[in-house]
Each structure stands twice: as structure tokens, then as C-alpha cells.
C-alpha distance (Angstrom), angle and dihedral (degrees) to the residues before:
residue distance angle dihedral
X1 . . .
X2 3.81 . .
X3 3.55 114.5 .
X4 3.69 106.2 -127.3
X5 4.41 102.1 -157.9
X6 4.06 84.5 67.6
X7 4.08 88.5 66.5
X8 3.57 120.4 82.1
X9 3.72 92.2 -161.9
X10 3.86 89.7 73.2
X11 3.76 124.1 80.2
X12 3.60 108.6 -122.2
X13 3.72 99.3 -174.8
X14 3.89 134.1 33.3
X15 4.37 89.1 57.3
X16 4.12 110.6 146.8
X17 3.94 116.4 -150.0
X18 3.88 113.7 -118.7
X19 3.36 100.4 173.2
X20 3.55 149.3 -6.7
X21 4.46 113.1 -149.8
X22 3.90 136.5 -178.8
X23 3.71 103.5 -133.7
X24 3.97 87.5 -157.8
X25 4.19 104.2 95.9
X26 3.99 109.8 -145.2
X27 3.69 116.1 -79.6
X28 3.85 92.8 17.8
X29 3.56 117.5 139.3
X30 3.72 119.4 -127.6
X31 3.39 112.2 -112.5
X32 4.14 92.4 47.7
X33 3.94 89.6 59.4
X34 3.41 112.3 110.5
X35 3.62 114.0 -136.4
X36 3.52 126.0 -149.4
X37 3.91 123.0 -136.3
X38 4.11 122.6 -129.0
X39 3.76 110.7 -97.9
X40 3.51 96.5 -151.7
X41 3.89 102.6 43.5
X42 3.95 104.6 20.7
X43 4.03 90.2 -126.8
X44 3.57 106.4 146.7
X45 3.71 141.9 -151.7
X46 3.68 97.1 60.1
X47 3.57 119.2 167.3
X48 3.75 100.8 165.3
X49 4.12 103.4 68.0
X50 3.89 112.3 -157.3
X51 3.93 107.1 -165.4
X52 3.72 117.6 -155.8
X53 3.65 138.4 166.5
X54 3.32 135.4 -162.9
X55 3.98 131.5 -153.0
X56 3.53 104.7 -132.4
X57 4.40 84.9 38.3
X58 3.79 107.9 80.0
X59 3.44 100.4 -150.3
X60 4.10 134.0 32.3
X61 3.44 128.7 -100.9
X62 3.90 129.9 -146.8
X63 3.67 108.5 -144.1
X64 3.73 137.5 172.7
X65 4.04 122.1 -103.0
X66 3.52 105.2 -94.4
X67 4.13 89.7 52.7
X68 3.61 98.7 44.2
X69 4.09 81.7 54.6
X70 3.74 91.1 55.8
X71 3.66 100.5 35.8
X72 3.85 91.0 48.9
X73 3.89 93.6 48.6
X74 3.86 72.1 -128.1
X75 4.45 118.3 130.4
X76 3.80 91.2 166.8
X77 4.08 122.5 42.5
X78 3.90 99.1 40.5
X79 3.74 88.9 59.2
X80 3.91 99.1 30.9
X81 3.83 85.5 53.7
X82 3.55 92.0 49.8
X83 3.21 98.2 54.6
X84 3.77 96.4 49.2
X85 3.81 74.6 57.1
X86 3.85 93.9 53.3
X87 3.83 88.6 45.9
X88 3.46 100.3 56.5
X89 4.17 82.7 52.6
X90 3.70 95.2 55.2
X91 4.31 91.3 46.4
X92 4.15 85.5 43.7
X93 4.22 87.1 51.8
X94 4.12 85.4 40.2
X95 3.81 93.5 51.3
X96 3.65 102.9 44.6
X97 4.11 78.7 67.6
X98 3.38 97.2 57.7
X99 3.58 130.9 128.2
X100 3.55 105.0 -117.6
X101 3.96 107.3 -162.7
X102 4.15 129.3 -145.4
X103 4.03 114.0 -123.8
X104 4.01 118.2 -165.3
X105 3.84 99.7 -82.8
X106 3.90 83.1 53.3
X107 3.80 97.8 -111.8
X108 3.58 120.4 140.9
X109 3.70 123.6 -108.2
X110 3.75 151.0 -167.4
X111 4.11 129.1 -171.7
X112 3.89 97.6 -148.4
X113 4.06 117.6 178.4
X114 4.27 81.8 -36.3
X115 3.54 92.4 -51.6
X116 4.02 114.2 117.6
X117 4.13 113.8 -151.4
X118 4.02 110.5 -168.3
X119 3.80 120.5 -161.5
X120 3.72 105.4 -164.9
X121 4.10 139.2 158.2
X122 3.81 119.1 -93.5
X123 3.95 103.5 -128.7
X124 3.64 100.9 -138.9
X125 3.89 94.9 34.3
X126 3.87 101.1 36.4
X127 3.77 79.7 -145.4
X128 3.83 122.3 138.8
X129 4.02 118.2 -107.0
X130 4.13 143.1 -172.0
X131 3.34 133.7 -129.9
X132 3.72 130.0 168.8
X133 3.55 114.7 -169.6
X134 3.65 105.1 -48.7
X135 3.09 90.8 -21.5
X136 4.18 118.8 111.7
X137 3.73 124.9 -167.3
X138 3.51 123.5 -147.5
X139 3.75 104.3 -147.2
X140 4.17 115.5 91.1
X141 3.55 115.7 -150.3
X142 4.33 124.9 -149.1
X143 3.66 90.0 -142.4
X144 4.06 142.9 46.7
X145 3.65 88.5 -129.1
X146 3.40 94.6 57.4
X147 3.36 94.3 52.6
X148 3.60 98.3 57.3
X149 3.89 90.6 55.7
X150 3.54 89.5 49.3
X151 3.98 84.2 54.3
X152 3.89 93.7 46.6
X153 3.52 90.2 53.7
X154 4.05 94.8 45.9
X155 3.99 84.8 57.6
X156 3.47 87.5 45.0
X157 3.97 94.9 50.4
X158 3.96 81.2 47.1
X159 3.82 98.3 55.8
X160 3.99 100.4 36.4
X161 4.25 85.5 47.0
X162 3.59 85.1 53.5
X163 4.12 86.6 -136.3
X164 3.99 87.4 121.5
């Protein structure tokens, strides 16, 4: 891969951070995650995608950490985001070893921070569903597994929306 900071026909400075991604989807095991190389210095095995754009650039680039810092001018929110990002990794790994408890009705259960998510079986569907607190989703899932990602990322949606 070309290694973009040797051209002079590429800004180097004056880049603004879009976004920040985890290339690994929920429930995907390591070595079938398909990491992405940096487009400005060729180092690969990037798993952390910084996206930045540039006015004067016409198109975006998706970079690693360390170049999105010094394209962006920017030594804090490219790594504090990613890190939010690698957080959210270590509590997905922590959760899918959870204890998930039976209440009377035989639903599955966790007590998280006060909060109480339910994974139960839609009668007419036999499909898995979420609900947190009061809270029902409307998506059914095939598989148990499934449903406990789709709870993860309801507590997730909770804490980031700050409606927790």
C-alpha cells in the first residue's frame, strides 16, 4: 500500500474527525474480522477506523489512530473516542458471560445498575424478544444469542442517550 505522508499532493494537516468505528460486528470471532488497512500510512491490521475528511481532499480517508491524531492536529479525541470504542468491546466480551437468571414465567433475566432486561419467547412467533424495564423492543431474534446482543446494545443505546 502506498504510503500517503511521502506525497505532497495530499494535505497532511487541517483533517476533521467524523467518526471513529470498530470494524469487529457483535458476536464475531476474532480471527474472521476483517481488518481494514490505514490509507495514509499502509499499516495494516486496523480494527479501530478513524474517518476524516479534509476540504481541499475530495474524498475521506479511513486511517488508523496515530494518523488521524496527526492529520487532525488533534492528540486527544481520536484516541479518547477509541477507547470508548475499546470499552464498549471489553463490557460486550464481559456480558456475553453473564449469568442470566430464570424468573417465575421462565423468562430470563438480568439486574443491571437497577435496571431489569427480560429476554422472553413471543407466543405466536416462538421468536426471542427484549425488554428493558418497561421498555419493549420490536425486533424478534431466531436465536438466544442474538438476543443477548440485541440486549447489550439496548443498555448501550441507554447509557450513550444518557436516558439511563
Amino acid at each position: 500500500m502506498t504510503n500517503l505522508w511521502k506525497q505532497k499532493d495530499i494535505p497532511h494537516k487541517g483533517w476533521a474527525l467524523i467518526d471513529v468505528i470498530d470494524v469487529r460486528e457483535d458476536n464475531q470471532p476474532e480471527d474472521e474480522t476483517e481488518y481494514e488497512s490505514c490509507m495514509m500510512c499502509g499499516n495494516e491490521r486496523i480494527r479501530y477506523v478513524h474517518i476524516v475528511e479534509h476540504s481541499q481532499f475530495g474524498d475521506i480517508l479511513r486511517v488508523g489512530c496515530v494518523c488521524a491524531e496527526n492529520m487532525t492536529s488533534d492528540y486527544l479525541n481520536p484516541r479518547k473516542l477509541e477507547q470508548k470504542l475499546r470499552n464498549r468491546a471489553a463490557r460486550r466480551t464481559t456480558w456475553k458471560k453473564k449469568e442470566w437468571k430464570f424468573s417465575i414465567k421462565g423468562n430470563r433475566y438480568l439486574k443491571i445498575d437497577g435496571h431489569i432486561i427480560t429476554i422472553f419467547r413471543d407466543k405466536k412467533t416462538n421468536k426471542y424478544k427484549v425488554c428493558i424495564d418497561s421498555t419493549f423492543g420490536r425486533k424478534e431474534f431466531d436465536t438466544l444469542d442474538e438476543s443477548k446482543t440485541a440486549a447489550f446494545n439496548g443498555i448501550e443505546y441507554f447509557k450513550d442517550h444518557e436516558e439511563w
